[in-house]
C-alpha positions as CSV (number, residue, x, y, z in Angstrom):
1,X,4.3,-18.7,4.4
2,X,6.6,-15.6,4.5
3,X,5.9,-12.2,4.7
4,X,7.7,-11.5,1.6
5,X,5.7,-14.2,-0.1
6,X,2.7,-13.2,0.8
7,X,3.9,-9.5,-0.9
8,X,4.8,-10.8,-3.8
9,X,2.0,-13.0,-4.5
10,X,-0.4,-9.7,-3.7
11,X,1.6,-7.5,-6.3
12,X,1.6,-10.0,-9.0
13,X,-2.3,-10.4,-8.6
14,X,-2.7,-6.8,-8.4
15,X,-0.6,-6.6,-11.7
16,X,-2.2,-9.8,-13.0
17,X,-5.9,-7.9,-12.6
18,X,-4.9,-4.4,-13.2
19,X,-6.0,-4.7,-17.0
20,X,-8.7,-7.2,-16.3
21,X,-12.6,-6.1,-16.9
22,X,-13.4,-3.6,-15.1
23,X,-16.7,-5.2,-14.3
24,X,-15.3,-8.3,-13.0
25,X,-12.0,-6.9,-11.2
26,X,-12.0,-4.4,-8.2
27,X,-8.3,-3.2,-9.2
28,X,-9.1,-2.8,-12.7
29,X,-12.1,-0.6,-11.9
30,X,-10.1,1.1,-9.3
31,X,-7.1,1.6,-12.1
32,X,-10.0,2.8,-15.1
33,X,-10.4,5.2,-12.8
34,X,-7.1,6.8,-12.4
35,X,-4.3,7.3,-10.0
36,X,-6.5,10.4,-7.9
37,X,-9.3,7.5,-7.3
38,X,-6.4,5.4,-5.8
39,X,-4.5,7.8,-3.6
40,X,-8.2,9.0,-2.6
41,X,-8.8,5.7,-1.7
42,X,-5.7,4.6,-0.1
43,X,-6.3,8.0,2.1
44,X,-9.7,6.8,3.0
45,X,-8.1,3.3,4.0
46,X,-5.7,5.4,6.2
47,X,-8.2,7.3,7.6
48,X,-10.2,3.9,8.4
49,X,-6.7,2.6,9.8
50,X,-6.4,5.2,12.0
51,X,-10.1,5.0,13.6
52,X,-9.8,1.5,14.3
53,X,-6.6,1.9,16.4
54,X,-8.0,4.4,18.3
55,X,-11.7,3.0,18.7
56,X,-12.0,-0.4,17.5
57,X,-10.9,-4.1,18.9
58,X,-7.7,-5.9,17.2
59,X,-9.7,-7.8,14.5
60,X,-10.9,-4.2,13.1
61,X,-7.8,-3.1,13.1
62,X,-6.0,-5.7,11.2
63,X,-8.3,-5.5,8.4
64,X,-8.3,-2.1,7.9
65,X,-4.4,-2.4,7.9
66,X,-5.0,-5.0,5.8
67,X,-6.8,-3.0,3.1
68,X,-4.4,-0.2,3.7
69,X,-1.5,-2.5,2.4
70,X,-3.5,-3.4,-0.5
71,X,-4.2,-0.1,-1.8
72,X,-1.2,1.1,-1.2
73,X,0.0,-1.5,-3.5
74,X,-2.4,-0.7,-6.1
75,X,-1.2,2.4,-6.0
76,X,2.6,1.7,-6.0
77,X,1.8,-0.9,-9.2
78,X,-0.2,1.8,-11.1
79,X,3.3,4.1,-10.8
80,X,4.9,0.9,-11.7
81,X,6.8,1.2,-8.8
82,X,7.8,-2.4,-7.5
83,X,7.0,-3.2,-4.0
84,X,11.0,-4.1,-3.4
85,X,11.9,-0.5,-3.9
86,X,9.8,0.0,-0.5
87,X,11.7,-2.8,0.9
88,X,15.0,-1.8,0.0
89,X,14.2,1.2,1.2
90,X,13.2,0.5,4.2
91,X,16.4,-1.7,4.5
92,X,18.7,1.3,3.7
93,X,16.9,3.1,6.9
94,X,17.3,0.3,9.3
95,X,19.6,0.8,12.1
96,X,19.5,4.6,11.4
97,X,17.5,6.8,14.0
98,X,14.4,7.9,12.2
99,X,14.9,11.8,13.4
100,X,18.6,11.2,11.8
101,X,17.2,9.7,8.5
102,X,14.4,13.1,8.3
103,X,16.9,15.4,9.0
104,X,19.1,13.4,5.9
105,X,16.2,14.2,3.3
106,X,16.6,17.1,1.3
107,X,14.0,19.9,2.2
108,X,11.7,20.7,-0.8
C-alpha cells in the first residue's frame, strides 16, 4: 500500500467520524471540542514527538510520529483544508533550498 493511500484512507475516516457520536468516536469528541482542543493537542503530540527522538528507541518514536500525523490531520479536516494542499505544497518546494524558500515567504 502507498503512502498516498494510506493518507487518504486516514482523511476520509477522520472526515467519515468527525460528526459521529462523540461518545463513540475519538475525532468527534476531539472536534465537539473545538479547533484550540486540536491544535493543543497536536502541540502535545509534537512535544511527545520530540521527546522520543531525543530519549526514546525507534518503535517510540514512530508512534508518536504516528499520532502526530493524525492530529495534524484532524486538524487540517476541521479547517477543511484537504490533505493534498500539504502535498502540493510540499511539491511546489521540492528541489528549492529550504533557506531560499524562507527567505521567498512574505514577512508578517
Amino acid at each position: 500500500m502507498s503512502t498516498s493511500e494510506t493518507l487518504a484512507r486516514l482523511e476520509a475516516t477522520i472526515a467519515e467520524r468527525r460528526d459521529a457520536d462523540p461518545s463513540s468516536s475519538y475525532v468527534a469528541k476531539l472536534h465537539a471540542r473545538g479547533i484550540g482542543k486540536i491544535a493543543q493537542k497536536l502541540g502535545e503530540e509534537a512535544t511527545e514527538t520530540v521527546i522520543a527522538a531525543l530519549t526514546e528507541d525507534d518503535k517510540a518514536l514512530v508512534g508518536e510520529a504516528a499520532d502526530l500525523i493524525f492530529h495534524l490531520m484532524v486538524l487540517l479536516g476541521t479547517r477543511n483544508v484537504p490533505f493534498a494542499s500539504v502535498l502540493a505544497e510540499l511539491d511546489r518546494r521540492e528541489g528549492v533550498s529550504g533557506i531560499a524558500e524562507k527567505a521567498s515567504r512574505p514577512r508578517s
